[in-house]
FILO-777376 format. One line per field, with one value per atom (N, C-alpha, C): residue in one letter; residue number from 1; atom name; x, y negated, z. Coordinates in steps of 0.2 Angstrom, whole numbers, plus 5000, padded with zeros to 4 digits. Example, Ala and Ser with C-alpha at 12.3 -4.5 7.8 and 13.67 -1.06 7.14 Angstrom:
2
resn = [A/A/A/S/S/S]
resi = [1/1/1/2/2/2]
name = [N/CA/C/N/CA/C]
east = [5066/5062/5066/5064/5068/5064]
north = [5028/5022/5016/5011/5005/5000]
up = [5039/5039/5039/5035/5036/5039]
//
This chain:
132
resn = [X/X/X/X/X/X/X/X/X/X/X/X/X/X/X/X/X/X/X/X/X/X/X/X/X/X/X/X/X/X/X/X/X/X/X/X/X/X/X/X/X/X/X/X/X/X/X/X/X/X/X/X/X/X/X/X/X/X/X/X/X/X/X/X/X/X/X/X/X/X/X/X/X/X/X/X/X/X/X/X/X/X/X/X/X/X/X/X/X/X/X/X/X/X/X/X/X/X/X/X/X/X/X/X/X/X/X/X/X/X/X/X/X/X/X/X/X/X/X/X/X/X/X/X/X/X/X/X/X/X/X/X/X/X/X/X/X/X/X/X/X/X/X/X/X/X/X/X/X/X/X/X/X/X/X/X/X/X/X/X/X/X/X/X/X/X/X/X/X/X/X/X/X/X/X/X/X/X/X/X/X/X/X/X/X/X/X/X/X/X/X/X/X/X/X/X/X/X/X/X/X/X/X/X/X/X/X/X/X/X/X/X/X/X/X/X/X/X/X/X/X/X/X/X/X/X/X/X/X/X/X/X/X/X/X/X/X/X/X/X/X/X/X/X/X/X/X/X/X/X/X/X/X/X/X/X/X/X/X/X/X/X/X/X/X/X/X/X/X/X/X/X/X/X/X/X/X/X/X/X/X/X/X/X/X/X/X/X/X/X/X/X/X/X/X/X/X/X/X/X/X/X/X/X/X/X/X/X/X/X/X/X/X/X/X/X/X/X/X/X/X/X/X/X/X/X/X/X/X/X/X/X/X/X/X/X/X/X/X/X/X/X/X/X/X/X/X/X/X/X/X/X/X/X/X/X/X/X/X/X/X/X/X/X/X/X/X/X/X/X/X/X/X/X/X/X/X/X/X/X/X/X/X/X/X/X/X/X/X/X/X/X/X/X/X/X]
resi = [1/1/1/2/2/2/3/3/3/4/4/4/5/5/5/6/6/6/7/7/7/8/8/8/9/9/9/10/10/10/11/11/11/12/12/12/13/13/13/14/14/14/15/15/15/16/16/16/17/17/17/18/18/18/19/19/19/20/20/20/21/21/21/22/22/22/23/23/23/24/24/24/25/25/25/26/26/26/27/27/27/28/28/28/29/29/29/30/30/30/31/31/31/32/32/32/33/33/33/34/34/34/35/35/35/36/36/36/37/37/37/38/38/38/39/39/39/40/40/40/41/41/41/42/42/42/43/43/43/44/44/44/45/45/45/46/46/46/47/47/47/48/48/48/49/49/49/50/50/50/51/51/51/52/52/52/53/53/53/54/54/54/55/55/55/56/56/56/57/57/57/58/58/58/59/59/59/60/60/60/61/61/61/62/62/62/63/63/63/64/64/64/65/65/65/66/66/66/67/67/67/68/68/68/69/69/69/70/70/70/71/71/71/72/72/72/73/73/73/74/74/74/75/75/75/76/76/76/77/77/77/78/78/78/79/79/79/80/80/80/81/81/81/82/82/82/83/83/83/84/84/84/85/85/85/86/86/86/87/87/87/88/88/88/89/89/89/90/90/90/91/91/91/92/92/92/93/93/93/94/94/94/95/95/95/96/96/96/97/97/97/98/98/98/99/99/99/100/100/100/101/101/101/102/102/102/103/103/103/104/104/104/105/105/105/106/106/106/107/107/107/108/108/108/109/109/109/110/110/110/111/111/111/112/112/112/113/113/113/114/114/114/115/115/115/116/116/116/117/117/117/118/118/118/119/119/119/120/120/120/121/121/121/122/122/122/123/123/123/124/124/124/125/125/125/126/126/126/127/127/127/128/128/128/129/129/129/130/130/130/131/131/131/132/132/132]
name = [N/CA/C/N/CA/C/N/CA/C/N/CA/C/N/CA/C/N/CA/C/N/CA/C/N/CA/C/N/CA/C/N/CA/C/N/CA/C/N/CA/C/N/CA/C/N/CA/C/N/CA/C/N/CA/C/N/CA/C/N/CA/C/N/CA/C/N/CA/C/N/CA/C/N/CA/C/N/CA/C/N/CA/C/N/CA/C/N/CA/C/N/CA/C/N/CA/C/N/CA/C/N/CA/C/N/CA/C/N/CA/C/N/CA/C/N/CA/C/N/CA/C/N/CA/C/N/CA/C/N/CA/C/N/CA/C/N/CA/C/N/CA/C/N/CA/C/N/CA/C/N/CA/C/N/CA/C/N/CA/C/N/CA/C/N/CA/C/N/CA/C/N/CA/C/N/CA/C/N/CA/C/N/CA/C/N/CA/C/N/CA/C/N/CA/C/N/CA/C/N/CA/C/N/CA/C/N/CA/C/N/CA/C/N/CA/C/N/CA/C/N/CA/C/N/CA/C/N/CA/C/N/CA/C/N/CA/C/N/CA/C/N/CA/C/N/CA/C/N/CA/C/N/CA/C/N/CA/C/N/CA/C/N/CA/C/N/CA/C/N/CA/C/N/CA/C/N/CA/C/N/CA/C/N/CA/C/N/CA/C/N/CA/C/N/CA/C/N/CA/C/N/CA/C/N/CA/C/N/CA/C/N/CA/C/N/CA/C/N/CA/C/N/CA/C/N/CA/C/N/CA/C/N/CA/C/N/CA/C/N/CA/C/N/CA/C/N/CA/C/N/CA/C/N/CA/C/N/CA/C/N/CA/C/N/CA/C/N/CA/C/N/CA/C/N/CA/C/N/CA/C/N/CA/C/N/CA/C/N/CA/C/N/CA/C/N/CA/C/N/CA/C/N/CA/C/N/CA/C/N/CA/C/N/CA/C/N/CA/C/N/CA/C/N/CA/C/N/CA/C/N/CA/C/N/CA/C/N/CA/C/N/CA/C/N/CA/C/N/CA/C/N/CA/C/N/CA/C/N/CA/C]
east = [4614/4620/4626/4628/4635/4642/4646/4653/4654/4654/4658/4653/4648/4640/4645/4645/4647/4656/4658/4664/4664/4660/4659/4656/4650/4647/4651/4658/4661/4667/4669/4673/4670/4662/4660/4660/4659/4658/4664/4668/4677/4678/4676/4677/4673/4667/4665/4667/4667/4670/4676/4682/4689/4688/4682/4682/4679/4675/4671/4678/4682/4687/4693/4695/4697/4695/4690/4687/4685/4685/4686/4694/4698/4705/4707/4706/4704/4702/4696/4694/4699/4700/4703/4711/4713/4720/4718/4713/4710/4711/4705/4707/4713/4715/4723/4727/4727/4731/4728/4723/4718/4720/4720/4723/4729/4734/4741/4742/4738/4737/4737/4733/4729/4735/4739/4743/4749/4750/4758/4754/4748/4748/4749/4745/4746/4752/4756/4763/4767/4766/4769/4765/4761/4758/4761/4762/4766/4774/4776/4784/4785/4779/4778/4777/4773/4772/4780/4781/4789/4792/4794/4800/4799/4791/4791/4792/4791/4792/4800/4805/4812/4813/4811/4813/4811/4806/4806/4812/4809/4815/4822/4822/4830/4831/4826/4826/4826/4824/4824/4831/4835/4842/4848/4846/4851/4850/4844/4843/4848/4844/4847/4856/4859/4865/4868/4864/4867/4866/4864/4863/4871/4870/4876/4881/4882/4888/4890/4885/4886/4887/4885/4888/4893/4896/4904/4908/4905/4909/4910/4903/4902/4908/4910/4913/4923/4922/4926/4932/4927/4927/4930/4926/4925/4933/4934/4941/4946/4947/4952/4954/4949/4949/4950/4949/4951/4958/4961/4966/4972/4968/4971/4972/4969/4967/4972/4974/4978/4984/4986/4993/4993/4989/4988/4987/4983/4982/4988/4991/4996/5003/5003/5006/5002/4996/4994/4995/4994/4995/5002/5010/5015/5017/5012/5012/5009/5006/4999/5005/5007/5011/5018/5018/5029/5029/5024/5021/5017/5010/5005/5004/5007/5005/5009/5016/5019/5019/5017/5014/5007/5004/4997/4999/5006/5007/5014/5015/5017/5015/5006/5002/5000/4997/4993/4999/5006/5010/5013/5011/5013/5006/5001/4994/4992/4996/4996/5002/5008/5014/5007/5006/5002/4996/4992/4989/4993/4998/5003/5004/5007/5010/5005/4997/4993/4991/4990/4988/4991/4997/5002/5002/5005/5004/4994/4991/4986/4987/4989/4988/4994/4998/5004/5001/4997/4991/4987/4984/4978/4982/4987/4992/4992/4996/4997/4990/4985/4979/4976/4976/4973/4978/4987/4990/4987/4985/4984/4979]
north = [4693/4691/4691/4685/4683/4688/4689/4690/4687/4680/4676/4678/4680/4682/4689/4693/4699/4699/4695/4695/4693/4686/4684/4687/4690/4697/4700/4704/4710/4706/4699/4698/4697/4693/4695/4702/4706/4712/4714/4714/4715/4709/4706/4701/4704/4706/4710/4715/4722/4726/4724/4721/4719/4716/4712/4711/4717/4720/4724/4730/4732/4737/4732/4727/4722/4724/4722/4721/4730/4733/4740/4741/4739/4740/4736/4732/4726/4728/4732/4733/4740/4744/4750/4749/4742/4743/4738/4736/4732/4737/4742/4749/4751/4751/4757/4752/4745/4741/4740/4740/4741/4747/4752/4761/4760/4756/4757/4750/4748/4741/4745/4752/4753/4759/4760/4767/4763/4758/4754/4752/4751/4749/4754/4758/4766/4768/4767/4770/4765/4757/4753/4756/4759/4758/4764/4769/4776/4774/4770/4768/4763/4760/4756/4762/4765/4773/4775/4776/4780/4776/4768/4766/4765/4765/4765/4772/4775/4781/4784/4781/4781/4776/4770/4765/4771/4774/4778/4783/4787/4792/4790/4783/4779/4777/4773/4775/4780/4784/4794/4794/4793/4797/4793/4787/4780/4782/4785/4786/4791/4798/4806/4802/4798/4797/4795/4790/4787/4792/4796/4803/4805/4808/4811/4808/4800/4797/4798/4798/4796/4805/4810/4817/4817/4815/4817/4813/4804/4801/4805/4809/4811/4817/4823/4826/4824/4820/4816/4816/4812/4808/4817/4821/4827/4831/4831/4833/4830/4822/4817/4821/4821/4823/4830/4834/4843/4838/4837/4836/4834/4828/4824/4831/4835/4839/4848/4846/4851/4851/4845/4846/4848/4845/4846/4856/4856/4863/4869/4865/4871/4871/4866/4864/4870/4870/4875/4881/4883/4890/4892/4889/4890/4890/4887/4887/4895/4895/4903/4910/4908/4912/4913/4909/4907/4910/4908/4909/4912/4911/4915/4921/4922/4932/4934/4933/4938/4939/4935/4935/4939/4938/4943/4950/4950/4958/4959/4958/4959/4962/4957/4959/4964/4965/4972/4977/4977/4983/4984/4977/4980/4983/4983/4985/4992/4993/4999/5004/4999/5006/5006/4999/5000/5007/5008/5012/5018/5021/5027/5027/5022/5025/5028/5025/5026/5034/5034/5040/5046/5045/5049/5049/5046/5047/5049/5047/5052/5060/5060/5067/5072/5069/5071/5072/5066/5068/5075/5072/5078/5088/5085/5095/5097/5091/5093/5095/5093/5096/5101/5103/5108/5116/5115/5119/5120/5115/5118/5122]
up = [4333/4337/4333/4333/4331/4335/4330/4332/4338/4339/4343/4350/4351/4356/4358/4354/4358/4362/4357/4360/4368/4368/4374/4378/4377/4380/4384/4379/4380/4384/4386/4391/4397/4396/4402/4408/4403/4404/4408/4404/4405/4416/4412/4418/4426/4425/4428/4432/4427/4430/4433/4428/4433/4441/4444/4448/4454/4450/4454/4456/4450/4453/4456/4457/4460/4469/4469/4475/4478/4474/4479/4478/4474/4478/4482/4485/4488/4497/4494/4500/4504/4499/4500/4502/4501/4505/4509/4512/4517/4523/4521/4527/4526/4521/4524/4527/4526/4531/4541/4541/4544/4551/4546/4549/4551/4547/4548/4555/4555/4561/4569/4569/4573/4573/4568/4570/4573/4572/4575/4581/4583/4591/4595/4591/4596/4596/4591/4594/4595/4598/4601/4608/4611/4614/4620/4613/4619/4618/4612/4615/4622/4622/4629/4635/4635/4641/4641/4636/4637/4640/4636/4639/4647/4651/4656/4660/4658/4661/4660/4656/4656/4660/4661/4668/4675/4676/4682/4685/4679/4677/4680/4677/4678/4683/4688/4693/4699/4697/4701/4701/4693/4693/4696/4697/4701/4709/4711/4719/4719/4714/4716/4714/4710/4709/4716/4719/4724/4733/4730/4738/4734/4729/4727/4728/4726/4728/4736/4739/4746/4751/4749/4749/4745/4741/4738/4744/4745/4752/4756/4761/4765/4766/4760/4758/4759/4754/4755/4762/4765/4774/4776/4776/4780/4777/4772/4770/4775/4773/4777/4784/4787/4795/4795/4790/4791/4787/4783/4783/4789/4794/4799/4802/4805/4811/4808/4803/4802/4803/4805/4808/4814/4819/4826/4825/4822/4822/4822/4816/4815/4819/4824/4828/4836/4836/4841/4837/4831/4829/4831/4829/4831/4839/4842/4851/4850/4848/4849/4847/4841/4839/4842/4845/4849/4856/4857/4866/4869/4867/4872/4867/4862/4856/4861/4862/4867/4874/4875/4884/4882/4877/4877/4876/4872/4869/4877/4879/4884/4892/4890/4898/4895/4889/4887/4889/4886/4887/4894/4897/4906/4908/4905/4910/4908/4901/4897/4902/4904/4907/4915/4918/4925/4926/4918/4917/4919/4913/4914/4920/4926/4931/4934/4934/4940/4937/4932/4929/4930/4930/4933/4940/4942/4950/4952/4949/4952/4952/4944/4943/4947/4948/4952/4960/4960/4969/4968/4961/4960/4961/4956/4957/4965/4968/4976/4980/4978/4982/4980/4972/4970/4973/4975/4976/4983/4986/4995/4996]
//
């Protein structure tokens, strides 16, 4: 065997293996692109779940928001009219306080002397019987 025979030889050789490790790098970023295919679907798959379950969610908190808004109106509304109704009020509180307190504190104090007179005069009945 001639020089020029081995040399050839030893590039086929060369040629060879290059292909053969070639082809299992080849193969081996085949499956990791493969793995990484299948990890981006999976988690396209739960950012799809999520975004749906954040449209729900978004939904739930648009209702519960809209009860609230309509209890704050409710509120609202219920203030105006305790505000309307407090002039009319305080307008019977100063009748209540002007007028009917002293006519109240007045019939207690006449019911109060009516009581004394009778209490006396009984007891003034009562001495004269017990003297006879």
């Amino acid at each position: 065997m001639d020089a020029q025979s081995v040399l050839y030889v030893a590039l086929a050789i060369a040629a060879l293996l290059l292909s053969i490790v070639l082809s299992i790098a080849l193969l081996a970023i085949r499956r990791n692109m493969e793995q990484l295919t299948r990890r981006v679907d999976e988690t396209l798959r739960q950012v799809e779940m999520t975004a749906e379950d954040l449209r729900k969610t978004n939904a739930s908190v648009r209702e519960i928001l809209a009860g609230v808004e309509q209890g704050v109106s409710n509120v609202a509304h219920f203030t105006e009219g305790v505000r309307a109704l407090r002039g009319p009020v305080d307008v019977a509180t100063m009748v209540l306080g002007h007028t009917v307190s002293p006519v109240l504190v007045n019939l207690a104090g006449g019911l109060a002397g009516v009581k004394a007179a009778a209490s006396h005069i009984l007891e003034r009945f009562g001495r004269k019987e017990e003297r006879k």
